[in-house]
Backbone bond lengths (Angstrom), bond angles and torsions (degrees), N, CA, C in turn:
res aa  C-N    CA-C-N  psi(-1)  N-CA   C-N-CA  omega(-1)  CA-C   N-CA-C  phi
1 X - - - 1.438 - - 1.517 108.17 -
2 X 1.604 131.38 127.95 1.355 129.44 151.90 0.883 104.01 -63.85
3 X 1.527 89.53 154.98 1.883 110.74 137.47 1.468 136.88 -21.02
4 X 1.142 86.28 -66.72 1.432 102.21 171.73 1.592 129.13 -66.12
5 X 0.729 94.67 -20.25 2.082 102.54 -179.07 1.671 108.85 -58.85
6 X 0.585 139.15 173.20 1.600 135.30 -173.10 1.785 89.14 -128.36
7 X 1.327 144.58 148.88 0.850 163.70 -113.21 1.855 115.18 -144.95
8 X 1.487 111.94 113.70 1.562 114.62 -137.41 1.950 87.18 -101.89
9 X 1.810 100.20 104.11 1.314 85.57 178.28 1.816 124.63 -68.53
10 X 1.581 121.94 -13.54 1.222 120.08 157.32 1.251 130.94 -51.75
11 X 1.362 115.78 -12.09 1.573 115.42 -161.24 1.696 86.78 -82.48
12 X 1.841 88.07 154.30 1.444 128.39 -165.74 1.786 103.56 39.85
13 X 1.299 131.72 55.99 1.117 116.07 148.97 1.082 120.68 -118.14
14 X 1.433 120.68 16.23 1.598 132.94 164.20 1.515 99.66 -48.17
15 X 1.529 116.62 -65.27 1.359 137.04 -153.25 1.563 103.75 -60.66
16 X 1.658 111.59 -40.47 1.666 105.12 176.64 1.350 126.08 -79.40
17 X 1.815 100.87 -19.93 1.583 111.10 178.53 1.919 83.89 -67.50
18 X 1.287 152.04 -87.99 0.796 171.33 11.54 1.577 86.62 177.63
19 X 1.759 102.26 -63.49 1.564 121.69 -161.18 1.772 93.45 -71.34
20 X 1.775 130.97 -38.31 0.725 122.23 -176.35 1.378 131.12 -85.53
21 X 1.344 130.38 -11.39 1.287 131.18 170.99 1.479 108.96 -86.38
22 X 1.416 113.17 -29.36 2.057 105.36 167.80 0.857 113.83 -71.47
23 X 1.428 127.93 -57.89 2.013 113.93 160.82 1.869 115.39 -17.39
24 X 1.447 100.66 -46.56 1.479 102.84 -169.98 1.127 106.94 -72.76
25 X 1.391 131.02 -34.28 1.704 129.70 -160.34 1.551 93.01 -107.78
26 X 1.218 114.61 -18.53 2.234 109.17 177.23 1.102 109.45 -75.17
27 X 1.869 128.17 -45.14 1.001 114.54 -170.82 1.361 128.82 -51.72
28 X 1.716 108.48 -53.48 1.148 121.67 178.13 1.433 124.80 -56.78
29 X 1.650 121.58 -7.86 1.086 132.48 -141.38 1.637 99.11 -109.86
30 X 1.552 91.68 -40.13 1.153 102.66 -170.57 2.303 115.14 -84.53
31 X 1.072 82.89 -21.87 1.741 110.05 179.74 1.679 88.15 -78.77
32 X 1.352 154.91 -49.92 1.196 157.62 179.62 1.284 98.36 -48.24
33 X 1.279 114.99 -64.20 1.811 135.07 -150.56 1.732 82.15 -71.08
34 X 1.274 125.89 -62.33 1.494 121.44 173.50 1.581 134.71 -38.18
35 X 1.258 97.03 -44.07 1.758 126.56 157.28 1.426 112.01 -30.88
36 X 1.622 88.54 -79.37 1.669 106.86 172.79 1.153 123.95 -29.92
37 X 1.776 109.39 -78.67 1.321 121.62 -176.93 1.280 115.78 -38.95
38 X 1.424 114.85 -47.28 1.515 135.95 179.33 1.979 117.74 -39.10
39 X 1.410 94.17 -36.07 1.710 109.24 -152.62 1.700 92.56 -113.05
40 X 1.031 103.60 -21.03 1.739 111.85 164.91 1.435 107.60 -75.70
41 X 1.329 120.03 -60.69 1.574 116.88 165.46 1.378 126.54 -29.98
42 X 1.891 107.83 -42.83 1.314 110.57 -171.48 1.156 110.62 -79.81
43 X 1.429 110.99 -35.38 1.615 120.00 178.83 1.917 103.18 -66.56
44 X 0.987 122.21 -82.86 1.590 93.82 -177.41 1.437 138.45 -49.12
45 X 1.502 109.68 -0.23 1.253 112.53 179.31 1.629 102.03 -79.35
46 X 1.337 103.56 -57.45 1.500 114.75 -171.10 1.507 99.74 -43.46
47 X 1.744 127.01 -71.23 1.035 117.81 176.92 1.544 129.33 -71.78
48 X 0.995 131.18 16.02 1.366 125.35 165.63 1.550 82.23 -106.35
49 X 1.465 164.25 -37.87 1.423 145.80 171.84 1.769 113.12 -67.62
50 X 1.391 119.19 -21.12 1.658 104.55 149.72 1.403 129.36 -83.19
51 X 1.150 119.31 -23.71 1.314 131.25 172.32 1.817 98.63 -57.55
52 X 1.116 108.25 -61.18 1.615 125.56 -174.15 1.638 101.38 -53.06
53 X 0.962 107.32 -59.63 1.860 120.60 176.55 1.235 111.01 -34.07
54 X 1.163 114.73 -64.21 1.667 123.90 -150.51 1.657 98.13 -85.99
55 X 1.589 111.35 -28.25 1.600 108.13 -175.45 1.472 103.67 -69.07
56 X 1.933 112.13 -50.15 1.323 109.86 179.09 1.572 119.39 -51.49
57 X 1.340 103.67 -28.49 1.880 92.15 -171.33 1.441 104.29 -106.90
58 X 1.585 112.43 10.03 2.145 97.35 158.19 1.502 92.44 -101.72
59 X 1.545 143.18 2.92 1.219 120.83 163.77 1.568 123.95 -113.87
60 X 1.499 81.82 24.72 1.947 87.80 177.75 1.418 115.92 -66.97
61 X 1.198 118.12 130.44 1.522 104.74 162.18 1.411 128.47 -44.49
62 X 1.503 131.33 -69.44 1.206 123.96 154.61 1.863 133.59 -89.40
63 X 1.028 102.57 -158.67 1.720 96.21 -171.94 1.700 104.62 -95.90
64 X 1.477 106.89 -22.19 1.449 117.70 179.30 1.476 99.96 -81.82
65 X 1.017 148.83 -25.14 1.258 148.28 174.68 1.507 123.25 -55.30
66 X 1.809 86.68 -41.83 1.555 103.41 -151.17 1.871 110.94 -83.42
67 X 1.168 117.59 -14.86 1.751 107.07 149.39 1.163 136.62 -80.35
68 X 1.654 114.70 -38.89 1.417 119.47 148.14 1.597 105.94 -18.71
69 X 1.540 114.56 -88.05 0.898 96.93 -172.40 1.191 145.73 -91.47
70 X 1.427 116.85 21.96 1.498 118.31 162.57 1.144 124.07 -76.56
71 X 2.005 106.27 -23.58 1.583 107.68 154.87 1.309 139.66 -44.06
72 X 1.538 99.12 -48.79 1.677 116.58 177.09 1.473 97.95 -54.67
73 X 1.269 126.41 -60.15 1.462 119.46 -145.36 1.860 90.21 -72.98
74 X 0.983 100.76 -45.37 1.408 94.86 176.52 1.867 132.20 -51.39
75 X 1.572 78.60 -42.11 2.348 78.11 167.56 1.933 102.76 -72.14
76 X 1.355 110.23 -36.17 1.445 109.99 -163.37 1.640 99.09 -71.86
77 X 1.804 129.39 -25.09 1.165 105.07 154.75 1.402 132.92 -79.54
78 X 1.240 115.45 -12.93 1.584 122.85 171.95 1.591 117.28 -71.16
79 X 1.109 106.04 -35.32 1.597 120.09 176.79 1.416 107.93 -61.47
80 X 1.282 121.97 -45.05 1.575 137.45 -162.30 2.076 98.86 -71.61
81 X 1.346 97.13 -25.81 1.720 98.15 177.71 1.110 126.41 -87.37
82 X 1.482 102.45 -14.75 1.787 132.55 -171.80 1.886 103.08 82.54
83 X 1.165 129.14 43.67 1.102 143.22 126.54 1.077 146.04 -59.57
84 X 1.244 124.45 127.81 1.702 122.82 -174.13 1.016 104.96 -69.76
85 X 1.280 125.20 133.89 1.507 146.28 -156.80 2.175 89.63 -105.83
86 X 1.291 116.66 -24.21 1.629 95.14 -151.46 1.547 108.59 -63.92
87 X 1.644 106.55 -17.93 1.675 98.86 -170.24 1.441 104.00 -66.55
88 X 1.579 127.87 -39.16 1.233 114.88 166.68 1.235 137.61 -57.36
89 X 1.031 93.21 -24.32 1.979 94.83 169.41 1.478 122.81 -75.23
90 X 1.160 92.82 -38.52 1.918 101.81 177.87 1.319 129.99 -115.42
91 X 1.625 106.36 -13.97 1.502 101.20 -175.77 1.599 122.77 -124.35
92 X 0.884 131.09 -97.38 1.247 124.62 173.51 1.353 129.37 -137.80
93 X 1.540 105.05 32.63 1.209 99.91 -164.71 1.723 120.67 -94.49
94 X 1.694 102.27 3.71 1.510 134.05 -170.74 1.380 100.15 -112.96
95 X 1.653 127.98 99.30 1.441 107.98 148.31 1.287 109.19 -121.25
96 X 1.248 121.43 145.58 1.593 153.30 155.78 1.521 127.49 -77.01
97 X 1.278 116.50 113.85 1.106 96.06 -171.89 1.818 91.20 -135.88
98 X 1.156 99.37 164.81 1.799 115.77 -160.83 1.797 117.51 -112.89
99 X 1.057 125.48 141.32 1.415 105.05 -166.77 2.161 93.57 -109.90
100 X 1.223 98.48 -12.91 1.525 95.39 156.93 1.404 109.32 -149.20
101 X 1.500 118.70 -175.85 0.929 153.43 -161.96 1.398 125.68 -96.07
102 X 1.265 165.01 82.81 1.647 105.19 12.98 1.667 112.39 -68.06
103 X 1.046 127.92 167.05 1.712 128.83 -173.92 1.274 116.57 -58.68
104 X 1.312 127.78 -21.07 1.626 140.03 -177.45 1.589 101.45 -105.82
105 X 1.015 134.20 28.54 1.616 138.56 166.09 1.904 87.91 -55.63
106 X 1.470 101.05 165.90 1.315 93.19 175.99 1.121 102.37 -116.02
107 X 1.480 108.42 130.55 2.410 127.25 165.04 1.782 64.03 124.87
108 X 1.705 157.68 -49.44 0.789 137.87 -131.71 1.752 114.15 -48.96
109 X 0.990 123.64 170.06 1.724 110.17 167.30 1.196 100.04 -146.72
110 X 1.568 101.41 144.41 1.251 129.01 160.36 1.243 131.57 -144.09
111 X 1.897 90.21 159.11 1.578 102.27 -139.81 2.118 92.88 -112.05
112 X 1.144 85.18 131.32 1.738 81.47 178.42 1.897 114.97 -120.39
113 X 1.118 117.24 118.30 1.246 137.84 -173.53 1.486 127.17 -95.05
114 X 1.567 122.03 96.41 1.417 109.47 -163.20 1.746 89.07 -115.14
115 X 1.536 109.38 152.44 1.014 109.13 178.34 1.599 99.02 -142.57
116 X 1.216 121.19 144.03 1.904 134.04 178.90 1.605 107.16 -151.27
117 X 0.886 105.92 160.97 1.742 147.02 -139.13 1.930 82.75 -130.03
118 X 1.275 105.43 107.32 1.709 112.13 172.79 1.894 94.45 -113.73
119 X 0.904 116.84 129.30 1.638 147.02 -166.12 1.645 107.03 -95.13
120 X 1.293 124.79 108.25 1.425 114.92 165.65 1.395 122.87 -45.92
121 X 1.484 86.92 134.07 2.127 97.79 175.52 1.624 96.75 -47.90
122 X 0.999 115.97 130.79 2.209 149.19 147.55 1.511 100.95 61.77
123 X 1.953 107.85 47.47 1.374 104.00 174.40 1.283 102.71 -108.98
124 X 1.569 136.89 101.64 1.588 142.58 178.93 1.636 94.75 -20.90
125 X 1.509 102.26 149.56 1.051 116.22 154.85 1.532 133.43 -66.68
126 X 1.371 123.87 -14.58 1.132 148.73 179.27 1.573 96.76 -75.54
127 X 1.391 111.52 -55.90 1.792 98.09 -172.30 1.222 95.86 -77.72
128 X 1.374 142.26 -13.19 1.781 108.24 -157.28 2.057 85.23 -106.22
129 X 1.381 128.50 12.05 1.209 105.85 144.85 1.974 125.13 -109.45
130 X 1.130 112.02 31.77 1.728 129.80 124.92 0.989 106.45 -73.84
131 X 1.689 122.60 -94.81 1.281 109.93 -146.53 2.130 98.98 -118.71
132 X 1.525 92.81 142.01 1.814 115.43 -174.10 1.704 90.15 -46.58
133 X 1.352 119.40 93.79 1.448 111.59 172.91 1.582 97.73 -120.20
134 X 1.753 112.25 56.09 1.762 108.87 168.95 1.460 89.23 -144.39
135 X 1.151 103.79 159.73 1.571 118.61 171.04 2.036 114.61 -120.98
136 X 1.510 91.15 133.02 1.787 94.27 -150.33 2.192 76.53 -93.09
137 X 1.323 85.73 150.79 1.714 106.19 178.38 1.946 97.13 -127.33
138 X 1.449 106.37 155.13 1.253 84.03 -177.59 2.184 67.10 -156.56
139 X 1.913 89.08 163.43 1.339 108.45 177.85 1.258 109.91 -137.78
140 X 1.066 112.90 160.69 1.763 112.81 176.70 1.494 98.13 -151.50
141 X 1.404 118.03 128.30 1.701 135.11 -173.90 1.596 97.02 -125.86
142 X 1.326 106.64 131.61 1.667 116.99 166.86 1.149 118.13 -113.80
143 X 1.363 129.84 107.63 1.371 136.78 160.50 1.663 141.35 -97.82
144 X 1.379 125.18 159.60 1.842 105.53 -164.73 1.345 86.80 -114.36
145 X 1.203 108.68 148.26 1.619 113.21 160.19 1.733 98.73 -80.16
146 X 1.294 90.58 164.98 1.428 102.32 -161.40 1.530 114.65 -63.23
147 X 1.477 167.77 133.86 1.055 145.81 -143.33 2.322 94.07 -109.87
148 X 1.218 109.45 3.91 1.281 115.06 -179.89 1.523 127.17 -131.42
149 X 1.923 89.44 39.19 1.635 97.46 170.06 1.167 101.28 -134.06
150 X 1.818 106.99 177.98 1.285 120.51 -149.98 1.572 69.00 -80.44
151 X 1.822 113.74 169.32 1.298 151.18 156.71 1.833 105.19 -66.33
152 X 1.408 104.79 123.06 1.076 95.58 167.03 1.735 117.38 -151.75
């Protein structure tokens, strides 16, 4: 630059227009991509915990056994996503259902149903009980008990 040149008040504001409109289009971009990952987590958890369900309770030994542990397998796949496992343990987020009577009849099938509540990335818990800010995923796995074991 001379002396003489008179002095360009635009110069270098390409670079801040530049820095400031990707801030605008990254943030959101990147909070999406978080979203995602987030609701993908919930989705294989749920179905790898019905898949897990229905295997544990056509290979239970008895019929009293066999929700017990379709629960477990079910928090131990929710846990594995970083999901709270307690609704499966206690509430309703595991149902089983039997296509005969008792549930381990043999050819019987059963169908195991897990359903969870996935929570937006860095929304307080305080706002998302105002307003429903989670999205519920749900799975359903069908399995046969074996048609060549004892009844139990």
């Amino acid at each position: 630059m001379n002396a003489g040149e008179p002095v360009d008040p635009e110069r270098g504001s390409a670079v801040v227009e530049f820095i400031g409109t990707a801030l605008l289009l990254l943030i959101p971009l990147v909070y999406l991509v978080l979203t995602l990952g987030r609701l993908q987590a919930g989705a294989f958890a749920v179905d790898g915990g019905a898949r897990e369900a229905a295997r544990a309770v056509v290979t239970a030994p008895t019929s009293a056994d066999a929700e017990t542990r379709a629960r477990v397998a079910v928090s131990l796949a929710l846990e594995d996503q970083g999901f709270d496992a307690g609704p499966a343990l206690t509430g309703d987020a595991v149902q089983v259902t039997c296509s005969a009577d008792p549930c381990l009849t043999p050819g019987a099938t059963v169908t195991a149903t897990v359903r969870a509540v996935v929570p937006l990335p860095f929304v307080p818990a305080l706002l998302r009980s105002w307003v429903p800010l989670e999205i519920p995923v749900e799975s359903r796995y069908r399995a046969t008990v074996d048609q060549f074991v004892e009844s139990r």
